[in-house]
PADO-592658 format. One record per residue (C-alpha): x, y, z. Coordinates in steps of 0.2 Angstrom, whole numbers, plus 2048, in hexadecimal, padded with zeros to 3 digits. Layout:
BEGIN
XYZ
...
END
This chain:
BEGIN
7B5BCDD82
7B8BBFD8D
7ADBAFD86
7A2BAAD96
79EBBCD96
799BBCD83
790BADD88
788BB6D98
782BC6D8B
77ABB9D7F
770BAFD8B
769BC0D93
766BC4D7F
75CBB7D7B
752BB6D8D
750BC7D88
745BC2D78
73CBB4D7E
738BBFD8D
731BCDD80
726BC0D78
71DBB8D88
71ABCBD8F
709BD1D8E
707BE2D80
708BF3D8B
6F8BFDD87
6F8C0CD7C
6F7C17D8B
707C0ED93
710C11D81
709C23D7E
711C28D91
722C1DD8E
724C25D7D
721C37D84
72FC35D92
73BC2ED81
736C3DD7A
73EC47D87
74CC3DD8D
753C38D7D
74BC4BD72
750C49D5E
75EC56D5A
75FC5FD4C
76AC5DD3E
77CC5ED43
783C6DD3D
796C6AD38
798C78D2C
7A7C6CD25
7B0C6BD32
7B6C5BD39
7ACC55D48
7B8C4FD58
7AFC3DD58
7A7C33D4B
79BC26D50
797C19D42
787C12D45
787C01D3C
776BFAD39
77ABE6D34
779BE3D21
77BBF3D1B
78BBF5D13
791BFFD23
7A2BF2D22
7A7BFCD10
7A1C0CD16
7A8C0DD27
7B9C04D22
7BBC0AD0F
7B8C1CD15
7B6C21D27
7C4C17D2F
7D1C1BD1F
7CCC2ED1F
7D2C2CD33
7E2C28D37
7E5C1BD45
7EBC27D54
7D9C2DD52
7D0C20D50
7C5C15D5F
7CCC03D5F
7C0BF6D58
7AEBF8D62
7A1BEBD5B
7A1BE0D6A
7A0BEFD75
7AABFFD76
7B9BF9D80
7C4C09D82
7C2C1AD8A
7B5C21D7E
7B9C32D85
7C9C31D80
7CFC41D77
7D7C34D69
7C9C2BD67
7C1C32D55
7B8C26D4E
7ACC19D55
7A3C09D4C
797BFCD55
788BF4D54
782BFDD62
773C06D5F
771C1DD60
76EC18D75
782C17D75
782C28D70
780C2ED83
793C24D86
79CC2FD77
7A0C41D78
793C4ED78
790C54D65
794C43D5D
795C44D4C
788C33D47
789C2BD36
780C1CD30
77AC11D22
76BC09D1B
764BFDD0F
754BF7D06
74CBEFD17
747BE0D0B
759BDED06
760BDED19
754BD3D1E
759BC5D11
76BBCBD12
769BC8D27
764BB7D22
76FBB3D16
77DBB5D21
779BAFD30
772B9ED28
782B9ED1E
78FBA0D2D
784B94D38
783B87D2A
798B88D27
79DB86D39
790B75D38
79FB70D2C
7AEB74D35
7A7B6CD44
7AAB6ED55
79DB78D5E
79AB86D54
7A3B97D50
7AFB9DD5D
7ABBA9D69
7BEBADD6D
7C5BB9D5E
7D6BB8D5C
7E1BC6D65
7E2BD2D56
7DBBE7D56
7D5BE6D45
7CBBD5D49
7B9BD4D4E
7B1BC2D4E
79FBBFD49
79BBB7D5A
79EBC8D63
795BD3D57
781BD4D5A
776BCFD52
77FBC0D4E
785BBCD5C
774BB6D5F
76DBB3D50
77ABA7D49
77AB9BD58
767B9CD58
767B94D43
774B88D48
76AB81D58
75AB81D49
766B77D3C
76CB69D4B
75AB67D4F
754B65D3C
762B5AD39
761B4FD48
74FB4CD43
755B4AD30
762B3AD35
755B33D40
749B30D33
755B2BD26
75BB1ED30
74BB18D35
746B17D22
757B12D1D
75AB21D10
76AB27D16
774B2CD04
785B29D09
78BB1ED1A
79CB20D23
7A7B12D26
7B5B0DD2E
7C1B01D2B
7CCAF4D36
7DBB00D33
7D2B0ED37
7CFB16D26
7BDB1FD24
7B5B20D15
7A4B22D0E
797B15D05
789B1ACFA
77BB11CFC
773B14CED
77FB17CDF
78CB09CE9
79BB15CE9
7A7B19CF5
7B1B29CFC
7C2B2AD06
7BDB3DD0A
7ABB43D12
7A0B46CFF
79AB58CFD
788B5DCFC
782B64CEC
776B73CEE
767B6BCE6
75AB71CF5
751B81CF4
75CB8DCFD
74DB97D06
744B88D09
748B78D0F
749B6AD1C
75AB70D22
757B82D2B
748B8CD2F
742B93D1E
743BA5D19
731BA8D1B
72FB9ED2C
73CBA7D33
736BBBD2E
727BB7D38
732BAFD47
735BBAD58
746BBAD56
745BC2D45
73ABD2D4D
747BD2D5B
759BD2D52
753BD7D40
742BDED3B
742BF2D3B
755BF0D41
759C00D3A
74BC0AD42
74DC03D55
75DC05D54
75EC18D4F
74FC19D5C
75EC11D69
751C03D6D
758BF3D67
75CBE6D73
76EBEBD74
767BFCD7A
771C04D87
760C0BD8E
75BBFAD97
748BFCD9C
743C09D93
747C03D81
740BF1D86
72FBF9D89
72EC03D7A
735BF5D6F
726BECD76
71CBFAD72
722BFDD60
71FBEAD5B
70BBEBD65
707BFCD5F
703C02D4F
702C15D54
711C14D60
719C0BD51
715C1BD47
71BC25D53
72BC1ED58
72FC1BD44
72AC2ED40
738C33D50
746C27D48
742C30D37
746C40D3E
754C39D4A
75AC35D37
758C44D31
763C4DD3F
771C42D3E
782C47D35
781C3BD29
777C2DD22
777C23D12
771C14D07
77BC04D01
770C06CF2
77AC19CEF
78CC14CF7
796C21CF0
78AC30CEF
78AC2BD03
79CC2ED04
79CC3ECFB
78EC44D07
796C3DD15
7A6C43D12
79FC55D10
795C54D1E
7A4C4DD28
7B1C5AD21
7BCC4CD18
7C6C52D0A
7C2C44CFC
7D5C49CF5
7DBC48D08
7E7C3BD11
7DFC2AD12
7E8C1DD1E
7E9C0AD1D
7E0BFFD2B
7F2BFBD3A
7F7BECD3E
7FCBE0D4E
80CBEDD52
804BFDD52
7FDBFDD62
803BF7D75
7FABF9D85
806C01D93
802C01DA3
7FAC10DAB
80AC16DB4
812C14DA1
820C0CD9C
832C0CD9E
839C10D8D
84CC0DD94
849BFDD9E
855BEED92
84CBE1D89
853BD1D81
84DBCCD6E
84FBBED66
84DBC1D55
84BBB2D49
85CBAAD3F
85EBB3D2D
859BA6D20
865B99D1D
86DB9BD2B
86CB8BD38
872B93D47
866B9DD51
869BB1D53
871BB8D62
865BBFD6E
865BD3D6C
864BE0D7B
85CBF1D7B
853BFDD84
83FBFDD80
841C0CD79
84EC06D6C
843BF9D6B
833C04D63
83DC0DD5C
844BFDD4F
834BF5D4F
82DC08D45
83DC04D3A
836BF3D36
824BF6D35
82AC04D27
835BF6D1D
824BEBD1F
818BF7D17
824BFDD09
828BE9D03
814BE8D04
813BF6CFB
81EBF1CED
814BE0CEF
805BE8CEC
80DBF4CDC
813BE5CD4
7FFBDACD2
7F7BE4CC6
804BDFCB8
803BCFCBF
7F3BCDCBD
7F0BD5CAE
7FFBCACA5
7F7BB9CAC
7E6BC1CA2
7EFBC3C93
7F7BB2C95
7E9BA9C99
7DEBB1C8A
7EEBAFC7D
7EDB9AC81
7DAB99C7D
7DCBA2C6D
7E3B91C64
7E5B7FC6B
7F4B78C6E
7FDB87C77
807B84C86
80DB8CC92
81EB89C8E
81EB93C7E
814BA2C87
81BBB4C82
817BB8C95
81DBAAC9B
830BB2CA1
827BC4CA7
81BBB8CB1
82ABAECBA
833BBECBA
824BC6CC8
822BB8CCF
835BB8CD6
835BC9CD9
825BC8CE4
82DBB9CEB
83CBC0CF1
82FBD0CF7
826BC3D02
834BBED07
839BCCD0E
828BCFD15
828BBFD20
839BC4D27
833BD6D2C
824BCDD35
82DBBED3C
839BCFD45
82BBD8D4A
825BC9D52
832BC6D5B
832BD8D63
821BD5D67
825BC5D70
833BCDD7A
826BDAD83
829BEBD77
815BECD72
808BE4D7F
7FABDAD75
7E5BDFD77
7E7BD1D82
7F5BD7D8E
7F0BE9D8E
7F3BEEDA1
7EEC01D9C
7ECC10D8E
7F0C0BD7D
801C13D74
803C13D62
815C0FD60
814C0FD4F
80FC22D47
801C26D3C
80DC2BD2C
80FC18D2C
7FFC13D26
7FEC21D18
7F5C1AD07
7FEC1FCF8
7F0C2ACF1
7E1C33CF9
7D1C2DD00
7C6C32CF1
7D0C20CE6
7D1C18CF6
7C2C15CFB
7BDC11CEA
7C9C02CE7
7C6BFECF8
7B4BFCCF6
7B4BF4CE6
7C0BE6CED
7B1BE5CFB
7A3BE3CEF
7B0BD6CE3
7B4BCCCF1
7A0BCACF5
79EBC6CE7
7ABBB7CE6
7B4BC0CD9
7C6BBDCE3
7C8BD1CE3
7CCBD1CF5
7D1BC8D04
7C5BB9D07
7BEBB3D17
7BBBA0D17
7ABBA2D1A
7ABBAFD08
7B6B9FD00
7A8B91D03
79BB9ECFC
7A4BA0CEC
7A9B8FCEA
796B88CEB
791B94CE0
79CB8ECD5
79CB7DCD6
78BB7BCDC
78FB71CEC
786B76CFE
78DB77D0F
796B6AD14
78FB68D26
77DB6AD20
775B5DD13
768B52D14
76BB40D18
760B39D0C
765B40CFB
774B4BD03
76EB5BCFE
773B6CD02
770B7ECFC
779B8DCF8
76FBA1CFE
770BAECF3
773BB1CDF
767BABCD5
75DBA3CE3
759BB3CEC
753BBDCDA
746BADCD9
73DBB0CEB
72BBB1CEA
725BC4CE9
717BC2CF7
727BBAD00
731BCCCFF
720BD7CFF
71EBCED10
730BD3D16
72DBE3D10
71BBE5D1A
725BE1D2C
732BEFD2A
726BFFD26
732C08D31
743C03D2B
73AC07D1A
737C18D1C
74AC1CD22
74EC15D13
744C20D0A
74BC30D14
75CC2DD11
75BC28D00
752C39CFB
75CC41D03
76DC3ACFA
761C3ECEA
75FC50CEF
771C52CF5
778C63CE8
78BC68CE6
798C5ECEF
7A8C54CEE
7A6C47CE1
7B2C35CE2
7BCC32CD2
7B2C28CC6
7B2C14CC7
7B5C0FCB6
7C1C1FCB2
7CDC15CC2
7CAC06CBC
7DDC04CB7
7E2C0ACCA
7D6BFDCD2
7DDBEDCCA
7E6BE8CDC
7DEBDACE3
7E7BCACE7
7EBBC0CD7
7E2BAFCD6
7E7BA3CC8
7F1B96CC1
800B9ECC5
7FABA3CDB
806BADCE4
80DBA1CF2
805BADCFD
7F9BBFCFF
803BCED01
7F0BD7D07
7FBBE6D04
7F4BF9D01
7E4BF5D09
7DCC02D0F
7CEBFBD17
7CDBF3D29
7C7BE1D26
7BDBDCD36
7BABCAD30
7A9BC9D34
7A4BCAD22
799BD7D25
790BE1D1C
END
């Protein structure tokens, strides 16, 4: 999406909420009458009835915060292979939705979207404890907010790189909102923050310049000085302080009833304010937040709306959601399960389609060691596909044998590691592991090697016209590169575990997956106790750091009052959650700790670091956005 169009979309957003709060309430007559016309334009279906078969389209619906990222990429998108797949839809479904390949749908939209997919939509979703959500909503957005503060500029970019698997945080709502709304509140706090420490003359540390030009810092009050910009220590409360509206200010804010509050409900309902029903869902939002009997009614419809869609589960109750899922779906646990495809999978041909014998010059990069630049090579396009398929197969197999040679690593720099704090004195040099550890770490060397070769060919392919990018396409997308590519090695049942338990490792810093930055500074302060580098008090340079033990030390009237402005969100909740309890006979994933052998392949982090991270064997689309 083009960014003065994104910025277009989030201006009518946010007129749209301050609008909603200066309209007068609708009467209960206006509500009953709006919400009888709902009744019958948008009539509750009964349950979808698949009998185990495989629905034609799958439409994900992701309720922010709910652990819909590990559901929809751990499970839905590897139990589908890429030729049937939608291409990425959380800014907006971009492609033909009507499109016979196009299996498997996931957005932010709300069930209003339903109207734009094929008739008989298989709908999934996923829910959590509203209280979590809410503090998990914002937690995030505070947090991304707060980091783009430190890497300055003007905020988080709304231009995402060119890339399919790629979704950035400033295209997907609610935060596309929401985080520019917390960082507009965290400039204004700080502005008046530096005013008053520089009229009282408490600023901690000053930054100076000298004649040569070299900045540096002074601390005024314990006299020392800094060649690089000191980091903030997380002293403040993290729910409470002078640097961002507070937790509980900001649950009782309009713009926490527009984008979060009952977030689950309005958007099964198809009424939030990304609803594709225009007027109609404005009015009854208006109506549900005035209203307690239309909010009762509304609530009750999305509780049997629940009810009748193919699938719904909890974050509380992850796996037992897959395994009703899956046999709701008619997905074989023990069946194929496909890794996410990369940059060359794809290419955008022209609508008349394109001419596979027309010649093409490649220049492919100079083998290493040699000075001399290649020799441009000629083909026809066809020839062309046809090597790059022969190099994306090289590519994924020296991943592969990347990825089969970790765990041992890892498990050797364990054993390393333990066997030099059993006594003092031992070094390195006289460890027992020490040759099979340099032994790996030339054989994954020479893999990665290999593996920037492969990528630096298919590159040049690209560059010489053979794949069109997302940002070229001209017409219909081609997978030039077959699904039997993207096979994982074993079924869907293990993948999906060791996929989601990299998920939940890497949210919780524990390195078991492939860390955003935004995941890196989160672990880092929790560690080390510093605070966001673009957000600190000028008098006392102060920061905070959300979640951990701060979040289990909030005030129980503070989380009883979260829990009291989501009734609605509270009872689906409930629906899905007894339902998942009550849920008989099924397919069953293999048992976590039984696999726990087969899940030790995440990227290895210690003394001895790879130079890079292979990321191979993934089989999880990783849309960035660290969402969950």
């Amino acid at each position: 999406m083009r960014p003065v169009l994104l910025l277009v979309m989030l201006t009518a957003a946010q007129a749209v909420i301050c609008r909603a709060s200066l309209e007068t309430n609708p009467s209960d007559e206006q509500c009953a009458a709006w919400i009888a016309a709902y009744r019958a334009d948008h009539p509750v279906l009964d349950k979808q009835a698949l009998n185990g078969t495989r629905p034609s389209q799958v439409y994900f619906m992701h309720i922010p915060r709910t652990g819909g990222k590990t559901c929809f990429s751990c499970f839905l998108k590897s139990a589908v292979p890429p030729s049937q797949r939608c291409l990425k839809a959380y800014d907006g479904p971009r492609l033909a939705l009507s499109s016979p390949s196009c299996g498997l749908i996931s957005s932010h939209d709300d069930y209003s979207l339903v109207d734009s997919l094929q008739p008989g939509v298989a709908v999934v979703t996923q829910l959590r404890d509203p209280t979590s959500r809410v503090i998990s909503a914002y937690e995030f957005a505070v947090s991304v907010a707060a980091e783009s503060l430190g890497a300055g500029g003007e905020g988080p970019s709304l231009q995402a790189p060119e890339h399919l698997n790629y979704v950035n945080t400033m295209e997907v709502w609610p935060w596309s909102i929401l985080i520019p709304w917390f960082r507009r509140n965290m400039q204004a706090r700080l502005e008046g923050l530096r005013k008053e420490a520089t009229r009282d003359g408490t600023t901690t540390w000053l930054k100076f310049k000298t004649r040569k030009g070299q900045v540096y810092w002074w601390n005024r009050s314990t006299n020392a000085t800094s060649l690089t910009a000191p980091t903030p220590m997380a002293t403040l409360e993290p729910y409470s302080n002078p640097l961002v509206m507070p937790l509980a200010e900001w649950i009782e804010h309009p713009i926490a009833r527009e984008l979060v509050h009952e977030g689950a409900t309005l958007q099964l309902l198809g009424i939030s304010n990304v609803s594709r029903w225009g007027g109609e869902a404005t009015r009854l939002r208006r109506c549900f937040h005035a209203h307690a009997p239309a909010r009762a009614e509304l609530a009750a419809l999305a509780a049997r709306r629940l009810d009748g869609l193919a699938g719904a589960g909890t974050l509380e109750q992850l796996h037992a959601s897959v395994e009703a899922h899956a046999d709701a779906l008619g997905i074989s646990l023990e069946g194929p399960a496909y890794r996410n495809p990369d940059e060359w999978t794809w290419s955008f041909d022209p609508v008349e389609g394109a001419d596979l014998d027309a010649r093409l010059t490649v220049r492919f990069p100079a083998r290493a060691g040699v000075s001399a630049p290649s020799a441009p090579s000629t083909m026809t396009l066809r020839e062309a596909r046809r090597h790059l398929m022969s190099l994306h197969e090289s590519l994924i197999a020296a991943r592969e044998a990347q990825a089969l040679l970790q765990p041992r690593l890892a498990y050797i720099l364990k054993a390393e590691e333990e066997w030099l704090g059993v006594a003092p004195g031992r070094t390195l040099a006289a460890s027992p592991l020490g040759q099979e550890i340099a032994a790996l770490d030339a054989v994954l060397a020479k893999k990665q090697e290999e593996v920037e070769r492969l990528t630096a060919r298919l590159e040049a392919l690209r560059a010489a016209g053979v794949i069109a990018s997302l940002a070229e396409a001209q017409g219909p997308s081609v997978q030039v590169v077959p699904d039997r590519h993207f096979l994982l090695p074993e079924p869907l049942g293990p993948a999906f575990v060791r996929c989601a338990r990299r998920q939940r490792e890497t949210a919780k810093g524990q390195g078991g997956g492939s860390l955003s930055p935004r995941q890196r500074h989160a672990q880092r302060r929790r560690s080390d106790g510093t605070g966001f580098p673009g957000l600190f008090t000028p008098a006392g340079h102060e920061s905070f750091a959300l979640g951990g033990a701060a979040r289990k030390r909030l005030d129980p009237a503070l989380l009883e009052r979260i829990a009291t402005l989501n009734p609605g969100d509270q009872l689906l909740w409930s629906v899905a959650r007894d339902r998942l309890l009550a849920r008989g006979a099924g397919q069953r994933l293999p048992d976590e700790v039984a696999q726990e052998a087969l899940l030790e392949t995440g990227p290895v982090r210690s003394r001895r670091q790879l130079a890079s991270d292979p990321g191979a064997g993934r089989g999880a689309a990783e849309h960035h956005h660290d969402e969950l």
